[in-house]
mmCIF file of the C-alpha atoms, coordinates in Angstrom:
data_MODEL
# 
_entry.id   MODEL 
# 
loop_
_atom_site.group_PDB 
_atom_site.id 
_atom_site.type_symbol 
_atom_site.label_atom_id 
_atom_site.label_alt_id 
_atom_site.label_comp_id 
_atom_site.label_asym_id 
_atom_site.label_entity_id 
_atom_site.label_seq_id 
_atom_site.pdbx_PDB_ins_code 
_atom_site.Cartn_x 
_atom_site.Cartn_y 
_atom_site.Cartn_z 
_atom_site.occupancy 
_atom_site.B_iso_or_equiv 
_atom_site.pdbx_formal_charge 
_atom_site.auth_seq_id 
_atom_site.auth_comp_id 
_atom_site.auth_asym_id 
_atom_site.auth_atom_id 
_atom_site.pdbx_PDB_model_num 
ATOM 1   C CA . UNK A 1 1   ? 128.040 61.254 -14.671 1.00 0.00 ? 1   UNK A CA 1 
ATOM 2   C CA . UNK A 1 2   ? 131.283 62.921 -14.153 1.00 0.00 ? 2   UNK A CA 1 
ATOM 3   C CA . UNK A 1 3   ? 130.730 64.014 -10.060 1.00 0.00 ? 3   UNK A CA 1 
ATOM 4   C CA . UNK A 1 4   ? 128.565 61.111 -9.625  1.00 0.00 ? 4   UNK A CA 1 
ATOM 5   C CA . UNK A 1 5   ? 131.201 58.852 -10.193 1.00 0.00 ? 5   UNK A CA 1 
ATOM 6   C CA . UNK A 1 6   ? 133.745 61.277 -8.137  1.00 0.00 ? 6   UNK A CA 1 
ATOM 7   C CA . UNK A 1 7   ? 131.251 60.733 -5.071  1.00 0.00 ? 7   UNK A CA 1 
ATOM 8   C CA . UNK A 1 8   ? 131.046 56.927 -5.197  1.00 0.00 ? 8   UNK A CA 1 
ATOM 9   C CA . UNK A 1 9   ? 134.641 57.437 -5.254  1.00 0.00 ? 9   UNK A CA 1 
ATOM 10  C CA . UNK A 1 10  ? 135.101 59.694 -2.397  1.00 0.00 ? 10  UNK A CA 1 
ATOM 11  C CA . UNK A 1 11  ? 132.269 57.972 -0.630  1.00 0.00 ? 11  UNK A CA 1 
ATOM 12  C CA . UNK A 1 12  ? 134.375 54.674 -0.765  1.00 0.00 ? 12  UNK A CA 1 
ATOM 13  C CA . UNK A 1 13  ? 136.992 56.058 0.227   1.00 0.00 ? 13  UNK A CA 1 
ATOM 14  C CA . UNK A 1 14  ? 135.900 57.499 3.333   1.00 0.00 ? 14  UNK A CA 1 
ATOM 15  C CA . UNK A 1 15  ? 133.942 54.511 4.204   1.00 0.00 ? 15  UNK A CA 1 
ATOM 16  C CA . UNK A 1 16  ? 137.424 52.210 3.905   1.00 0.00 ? 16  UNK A CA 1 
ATOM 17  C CA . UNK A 1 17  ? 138.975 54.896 6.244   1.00 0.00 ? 17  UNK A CA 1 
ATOM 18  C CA . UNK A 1 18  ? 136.426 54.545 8.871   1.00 0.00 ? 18  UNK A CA 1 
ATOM 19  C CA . UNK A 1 19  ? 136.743 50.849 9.050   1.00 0.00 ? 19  UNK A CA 1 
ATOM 20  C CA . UNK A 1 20  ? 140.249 51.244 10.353  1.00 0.00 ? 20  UNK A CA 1 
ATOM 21  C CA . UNK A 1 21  ? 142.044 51.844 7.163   1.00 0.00 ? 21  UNK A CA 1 
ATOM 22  C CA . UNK A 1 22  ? 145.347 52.938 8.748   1.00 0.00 ? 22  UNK A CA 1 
ATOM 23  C CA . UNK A 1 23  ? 145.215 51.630 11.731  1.00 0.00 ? 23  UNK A CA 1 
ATOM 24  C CA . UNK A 1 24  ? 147.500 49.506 13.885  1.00 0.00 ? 24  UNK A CA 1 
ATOM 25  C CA . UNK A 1 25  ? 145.970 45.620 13.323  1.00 0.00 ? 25  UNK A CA 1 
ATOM 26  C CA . UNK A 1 26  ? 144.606 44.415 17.003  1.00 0.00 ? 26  UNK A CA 1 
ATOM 27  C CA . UNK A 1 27  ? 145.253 40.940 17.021  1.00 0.00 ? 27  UNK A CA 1 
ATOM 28  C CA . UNK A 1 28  ? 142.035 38.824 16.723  1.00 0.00 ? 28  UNK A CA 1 
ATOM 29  C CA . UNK A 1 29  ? 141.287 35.544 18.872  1.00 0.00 ? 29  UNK A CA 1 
ATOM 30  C CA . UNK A 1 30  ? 142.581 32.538 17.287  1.00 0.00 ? 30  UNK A CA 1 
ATOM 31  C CA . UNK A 1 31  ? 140.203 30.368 18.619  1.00 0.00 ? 31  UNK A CA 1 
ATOM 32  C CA . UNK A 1 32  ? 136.629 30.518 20.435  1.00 0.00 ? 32  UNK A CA 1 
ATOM 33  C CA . UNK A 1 33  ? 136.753 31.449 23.849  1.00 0.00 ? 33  UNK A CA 1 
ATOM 34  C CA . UNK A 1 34  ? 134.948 27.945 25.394  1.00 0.00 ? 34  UNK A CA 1 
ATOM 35  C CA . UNK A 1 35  ? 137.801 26.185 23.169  1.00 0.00 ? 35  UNK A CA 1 
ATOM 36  C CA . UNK A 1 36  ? 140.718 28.137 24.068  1.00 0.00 ? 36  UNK A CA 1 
ATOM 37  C CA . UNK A 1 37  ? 139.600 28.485 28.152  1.00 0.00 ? 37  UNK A CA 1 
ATOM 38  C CA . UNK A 1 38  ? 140.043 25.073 29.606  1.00 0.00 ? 38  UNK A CA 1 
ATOM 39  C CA . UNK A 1 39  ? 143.590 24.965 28.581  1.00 0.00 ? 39  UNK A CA 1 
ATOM 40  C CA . UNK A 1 40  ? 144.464 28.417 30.174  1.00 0.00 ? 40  UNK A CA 1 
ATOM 41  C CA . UNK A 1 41  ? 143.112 27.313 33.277  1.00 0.00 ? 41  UNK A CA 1 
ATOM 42  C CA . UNK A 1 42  ? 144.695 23.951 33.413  1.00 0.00 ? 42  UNK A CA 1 
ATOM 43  C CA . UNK A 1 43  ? 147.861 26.345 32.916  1.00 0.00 ? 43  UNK A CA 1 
ATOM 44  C CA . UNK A 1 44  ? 147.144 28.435 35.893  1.00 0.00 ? 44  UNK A CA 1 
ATOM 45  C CA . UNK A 1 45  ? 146.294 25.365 38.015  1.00 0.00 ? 45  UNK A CA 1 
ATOM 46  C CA . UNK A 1 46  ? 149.820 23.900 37.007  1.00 0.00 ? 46  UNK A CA 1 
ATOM 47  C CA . UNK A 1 47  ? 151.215 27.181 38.313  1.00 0.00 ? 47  UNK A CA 1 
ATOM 48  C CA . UNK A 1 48  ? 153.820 25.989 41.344  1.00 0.00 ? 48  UNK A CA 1 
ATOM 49  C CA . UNK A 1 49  ? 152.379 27.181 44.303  1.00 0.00 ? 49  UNK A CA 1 
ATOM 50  C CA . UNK A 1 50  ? 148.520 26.679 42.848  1.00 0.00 ? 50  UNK A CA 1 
ATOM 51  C CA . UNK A 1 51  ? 146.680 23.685 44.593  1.00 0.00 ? 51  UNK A CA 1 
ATOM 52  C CA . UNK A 1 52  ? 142.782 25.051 42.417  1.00 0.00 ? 52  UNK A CA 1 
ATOM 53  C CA . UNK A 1 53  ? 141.603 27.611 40.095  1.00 0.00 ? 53  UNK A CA 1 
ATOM 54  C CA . UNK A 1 54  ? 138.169 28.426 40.147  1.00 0.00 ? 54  UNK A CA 1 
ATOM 55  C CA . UNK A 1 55  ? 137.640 30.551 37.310  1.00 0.00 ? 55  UNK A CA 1 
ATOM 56  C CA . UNK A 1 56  ? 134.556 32.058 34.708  1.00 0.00 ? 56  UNK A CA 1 
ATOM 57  C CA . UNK A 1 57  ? 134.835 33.795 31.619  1.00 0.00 ? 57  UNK A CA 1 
ATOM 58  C CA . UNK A 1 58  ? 131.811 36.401 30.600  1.00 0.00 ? 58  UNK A CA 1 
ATOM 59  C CA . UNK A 1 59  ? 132.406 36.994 26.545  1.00 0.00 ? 59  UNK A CA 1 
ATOM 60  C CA . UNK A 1 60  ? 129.979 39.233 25.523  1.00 0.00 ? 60  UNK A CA 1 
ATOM 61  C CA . UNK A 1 61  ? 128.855 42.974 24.470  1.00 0.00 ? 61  UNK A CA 1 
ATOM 62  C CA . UNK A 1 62  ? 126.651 43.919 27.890  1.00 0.00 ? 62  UNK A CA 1 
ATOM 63  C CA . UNK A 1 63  ? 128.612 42.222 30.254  1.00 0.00 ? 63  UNK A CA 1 
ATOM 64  C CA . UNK A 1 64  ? 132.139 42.567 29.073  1.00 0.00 ? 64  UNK A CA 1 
ATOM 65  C CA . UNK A 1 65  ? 135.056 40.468 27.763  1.00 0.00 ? 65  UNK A CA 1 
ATOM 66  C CA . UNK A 1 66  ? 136.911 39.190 31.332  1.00 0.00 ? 66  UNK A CA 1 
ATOM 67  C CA . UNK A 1 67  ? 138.184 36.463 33.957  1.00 0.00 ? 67  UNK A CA 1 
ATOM 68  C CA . UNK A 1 68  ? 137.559 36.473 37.409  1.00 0.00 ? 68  UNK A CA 1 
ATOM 69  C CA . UNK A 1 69  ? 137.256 34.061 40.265  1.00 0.00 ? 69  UNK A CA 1 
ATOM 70  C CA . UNK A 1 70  ? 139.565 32.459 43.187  1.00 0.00 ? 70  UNK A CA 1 
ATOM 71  C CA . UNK A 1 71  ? 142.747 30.341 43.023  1.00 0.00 ? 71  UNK A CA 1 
ATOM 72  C CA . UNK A 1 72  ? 143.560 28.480 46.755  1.00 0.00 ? 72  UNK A CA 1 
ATOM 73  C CA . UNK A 1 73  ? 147.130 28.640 46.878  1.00 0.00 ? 73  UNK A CA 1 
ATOM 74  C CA . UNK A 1 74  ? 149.525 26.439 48.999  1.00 0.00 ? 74  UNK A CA 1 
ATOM 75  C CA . UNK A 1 75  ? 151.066 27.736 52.575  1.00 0.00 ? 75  UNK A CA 1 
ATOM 76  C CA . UNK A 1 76  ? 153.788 29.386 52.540  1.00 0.00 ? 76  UNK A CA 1 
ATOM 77  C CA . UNK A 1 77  ? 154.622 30.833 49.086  1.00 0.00 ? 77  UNK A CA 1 
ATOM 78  C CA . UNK A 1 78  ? 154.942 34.442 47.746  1.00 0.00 ? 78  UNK A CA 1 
ATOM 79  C CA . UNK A 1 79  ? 151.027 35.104 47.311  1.00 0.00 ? 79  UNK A CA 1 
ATOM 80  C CA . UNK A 1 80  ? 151.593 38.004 45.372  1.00 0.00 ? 80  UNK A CA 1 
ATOM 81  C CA . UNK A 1 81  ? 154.439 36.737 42.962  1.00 0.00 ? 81  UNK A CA 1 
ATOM 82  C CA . UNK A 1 82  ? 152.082 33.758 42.586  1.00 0.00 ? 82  UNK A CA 1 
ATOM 83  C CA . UNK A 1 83  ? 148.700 36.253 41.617  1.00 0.00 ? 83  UNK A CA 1 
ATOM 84  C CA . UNK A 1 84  ? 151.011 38.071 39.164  1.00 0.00 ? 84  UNK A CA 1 
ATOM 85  C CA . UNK A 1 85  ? 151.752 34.694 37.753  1.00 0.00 ? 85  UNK A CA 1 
ATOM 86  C CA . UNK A 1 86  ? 148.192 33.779 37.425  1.00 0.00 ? 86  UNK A CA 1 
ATOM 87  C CA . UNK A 1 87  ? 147.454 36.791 35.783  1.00 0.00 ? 87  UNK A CA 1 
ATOM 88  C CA . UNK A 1 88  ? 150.379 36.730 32.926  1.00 0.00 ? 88  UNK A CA 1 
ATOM 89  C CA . UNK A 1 89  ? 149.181 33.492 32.196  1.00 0.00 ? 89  UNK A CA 1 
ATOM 90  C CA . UNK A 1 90  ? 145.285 34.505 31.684  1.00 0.00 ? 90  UNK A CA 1 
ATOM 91  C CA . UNK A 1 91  ? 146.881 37.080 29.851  1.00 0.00 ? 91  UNK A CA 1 
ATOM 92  C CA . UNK A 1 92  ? 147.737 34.093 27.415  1.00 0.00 ? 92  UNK A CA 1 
ATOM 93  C CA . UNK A 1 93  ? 144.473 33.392 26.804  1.00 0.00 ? 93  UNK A CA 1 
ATOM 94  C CA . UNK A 1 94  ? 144.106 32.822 23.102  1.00 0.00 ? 94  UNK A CA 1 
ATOM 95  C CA . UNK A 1 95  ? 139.785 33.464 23.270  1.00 0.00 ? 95  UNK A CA 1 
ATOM 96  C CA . UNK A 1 96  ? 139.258 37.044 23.370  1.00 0.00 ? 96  UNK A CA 1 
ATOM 97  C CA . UNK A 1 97  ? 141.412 39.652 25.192  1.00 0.00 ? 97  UNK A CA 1 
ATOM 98  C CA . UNK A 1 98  ? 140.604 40.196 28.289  1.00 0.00 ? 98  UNK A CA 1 
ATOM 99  C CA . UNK A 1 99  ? 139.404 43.965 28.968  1.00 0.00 ? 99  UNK A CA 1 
ATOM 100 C CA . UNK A 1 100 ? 139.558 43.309 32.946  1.00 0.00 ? 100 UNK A CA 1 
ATOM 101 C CA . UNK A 1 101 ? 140.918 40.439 34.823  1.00 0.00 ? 101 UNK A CA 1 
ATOM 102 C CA . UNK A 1 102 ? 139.797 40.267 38.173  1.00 0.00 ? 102 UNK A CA 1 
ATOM 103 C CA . UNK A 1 103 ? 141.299 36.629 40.203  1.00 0.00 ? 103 UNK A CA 1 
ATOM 104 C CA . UNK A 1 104 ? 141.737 36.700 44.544  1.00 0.00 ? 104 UNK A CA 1 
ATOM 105 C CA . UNK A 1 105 ? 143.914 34.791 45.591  1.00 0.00 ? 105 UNK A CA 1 
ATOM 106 C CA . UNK A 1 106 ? 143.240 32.530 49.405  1.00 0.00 ? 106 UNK A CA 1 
ATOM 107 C CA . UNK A 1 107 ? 145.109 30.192 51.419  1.00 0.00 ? 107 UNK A CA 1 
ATOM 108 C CA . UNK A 1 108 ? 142.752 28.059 53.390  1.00 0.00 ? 108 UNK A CA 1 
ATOM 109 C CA . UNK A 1 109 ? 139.851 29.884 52.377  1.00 0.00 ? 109 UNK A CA 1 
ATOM 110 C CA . UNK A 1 110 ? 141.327 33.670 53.744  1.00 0.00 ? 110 UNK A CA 1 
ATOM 111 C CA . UNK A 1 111 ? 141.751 36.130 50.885  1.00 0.00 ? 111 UNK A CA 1 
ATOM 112 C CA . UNK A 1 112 ? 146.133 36.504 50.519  1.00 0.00 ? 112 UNK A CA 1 
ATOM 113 C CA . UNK A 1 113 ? 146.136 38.864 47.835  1.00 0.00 ? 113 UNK A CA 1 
ATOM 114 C CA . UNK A 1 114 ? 144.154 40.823 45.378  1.00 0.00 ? 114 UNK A CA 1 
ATOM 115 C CA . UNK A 1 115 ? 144.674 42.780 41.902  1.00 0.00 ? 115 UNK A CA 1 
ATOM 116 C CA . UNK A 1 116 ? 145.498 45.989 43.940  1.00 0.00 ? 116 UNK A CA 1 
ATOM 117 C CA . UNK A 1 117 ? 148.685 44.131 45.150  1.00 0.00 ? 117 UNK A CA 1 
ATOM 118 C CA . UNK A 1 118 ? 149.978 43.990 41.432  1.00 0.00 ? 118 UNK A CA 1 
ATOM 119 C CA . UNK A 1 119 ? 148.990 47.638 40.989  1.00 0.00 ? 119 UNK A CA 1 
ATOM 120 C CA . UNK A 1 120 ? 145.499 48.118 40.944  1.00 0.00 ? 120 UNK A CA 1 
ATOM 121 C CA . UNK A 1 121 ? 144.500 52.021 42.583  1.00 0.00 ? 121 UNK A CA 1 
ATOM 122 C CA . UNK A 1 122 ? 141.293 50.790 44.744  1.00 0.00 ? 122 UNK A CA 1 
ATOM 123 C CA . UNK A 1 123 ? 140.305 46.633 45.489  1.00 0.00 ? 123 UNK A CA 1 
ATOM 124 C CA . UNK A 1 124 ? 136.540 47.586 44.922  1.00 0.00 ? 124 UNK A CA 1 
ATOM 125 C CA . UNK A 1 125 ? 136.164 47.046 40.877  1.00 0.00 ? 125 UNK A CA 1 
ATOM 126 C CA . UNK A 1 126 ? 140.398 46.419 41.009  1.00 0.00 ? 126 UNK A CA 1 
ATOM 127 C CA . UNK A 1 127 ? 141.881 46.611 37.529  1.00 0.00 ? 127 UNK A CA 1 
ATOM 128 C CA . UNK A 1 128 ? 145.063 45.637 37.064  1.00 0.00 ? 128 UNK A CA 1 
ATOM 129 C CA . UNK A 1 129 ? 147.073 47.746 34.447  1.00 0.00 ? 129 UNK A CA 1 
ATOM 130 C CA . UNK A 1 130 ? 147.253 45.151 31.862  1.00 0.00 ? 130 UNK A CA 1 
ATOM 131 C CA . UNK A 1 131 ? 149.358 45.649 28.690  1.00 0.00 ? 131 UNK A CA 1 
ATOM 132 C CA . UNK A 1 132 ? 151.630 47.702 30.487  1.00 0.00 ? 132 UNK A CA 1 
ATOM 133 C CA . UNK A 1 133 ? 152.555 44.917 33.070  1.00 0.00 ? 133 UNK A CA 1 
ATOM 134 C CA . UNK A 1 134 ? 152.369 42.039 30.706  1.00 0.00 ? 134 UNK A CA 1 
ATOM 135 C CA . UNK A 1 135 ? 153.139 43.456 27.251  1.00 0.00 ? 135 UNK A CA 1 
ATOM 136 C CA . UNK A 1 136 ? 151.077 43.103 24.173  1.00 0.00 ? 136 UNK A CA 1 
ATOM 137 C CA . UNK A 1 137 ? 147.783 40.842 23.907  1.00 0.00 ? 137 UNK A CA 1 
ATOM 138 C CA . UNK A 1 138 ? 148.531 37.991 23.949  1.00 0.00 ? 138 UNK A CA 1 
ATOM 139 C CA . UNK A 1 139 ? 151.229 37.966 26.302  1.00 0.00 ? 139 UNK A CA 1 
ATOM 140 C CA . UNK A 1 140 ? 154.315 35.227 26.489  1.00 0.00 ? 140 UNK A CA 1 
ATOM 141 C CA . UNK A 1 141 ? 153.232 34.074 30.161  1.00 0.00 ? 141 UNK A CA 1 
ATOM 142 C CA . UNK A 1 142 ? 154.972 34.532 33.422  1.00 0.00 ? 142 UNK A CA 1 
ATOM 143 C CA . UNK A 1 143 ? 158.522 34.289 32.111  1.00 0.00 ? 143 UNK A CA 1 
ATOM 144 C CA . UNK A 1 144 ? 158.190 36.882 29.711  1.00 0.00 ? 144 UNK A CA 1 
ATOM 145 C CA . UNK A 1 145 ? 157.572 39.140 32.101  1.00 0.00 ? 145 UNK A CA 1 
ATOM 146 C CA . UNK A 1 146 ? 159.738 42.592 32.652  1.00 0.00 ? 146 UNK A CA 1 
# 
């Protein structure tokens, strides 16, 4: 009864260290992603020098936890400062975090800049180094920035 009772035991406790027991918490979304993403992208088409934000959100296992699409940008501003801006603010994003972000930005329809202008190695499937250029999940937004 003795060992039995010492395996149940041991058995436990393994089983509580491989459900993260230890660990570092990752914060969880605070709300669902089709509640939280309307706001964020009201946010990023209040950004000054954003005139639209057409953007998607894919929030599943097969396909991935991401943003992507297009914001048209007015003439004449910093188009990368601007796409940097757009992404700290997705980075906001209260839904899930986002394992790739992946936004163009255009002025009158001609691509201005991409994710491999903020750091990204290659523009094909561009990832921009997240937590290291916006800080912990979920970040503060564009002034937060270092």
């Amino acid at each position: 009864m003795r060992s039995t009772l010492a395996g149940v035991l041991t058995a436990s406790l393994l089983l509580a260290g491989c459900a993260g027991g230890g660990r570092a918490e990752t914060p969880q979304p605070t709300v669902a992603a089709s509640e939280a993403f309307p706001e964020v992208q009201r946010d990023v088409a209040a950004l000054p020098g954003v005139l639209d934000a057409d953007l998607t959100y894919t929030d599943d296992v097969t396909r991935g936890y991401g943003i992507s699409g297009t914001v048209t940008l007015a003439e004449g501003v910093d188009a990368v400062q601007v796409l940097d801006d757009v992404y700290a603010t997705l980075w906001t994003f209260q839904g899930f975090e986002p394992a790739l972000i992946r936004v163009v930005a255009e002025v009158d329809g001609v691509q201005v800049a991409t994710a491999q202008d903020l750091g990204s190695p290659t523009d094909g499937l561009a990832q921009v180094p997240l937590r290291e250029r916006y800080g912990p999940w979920p970040g503060a937004g564009p002034t937060a920035r270092a």
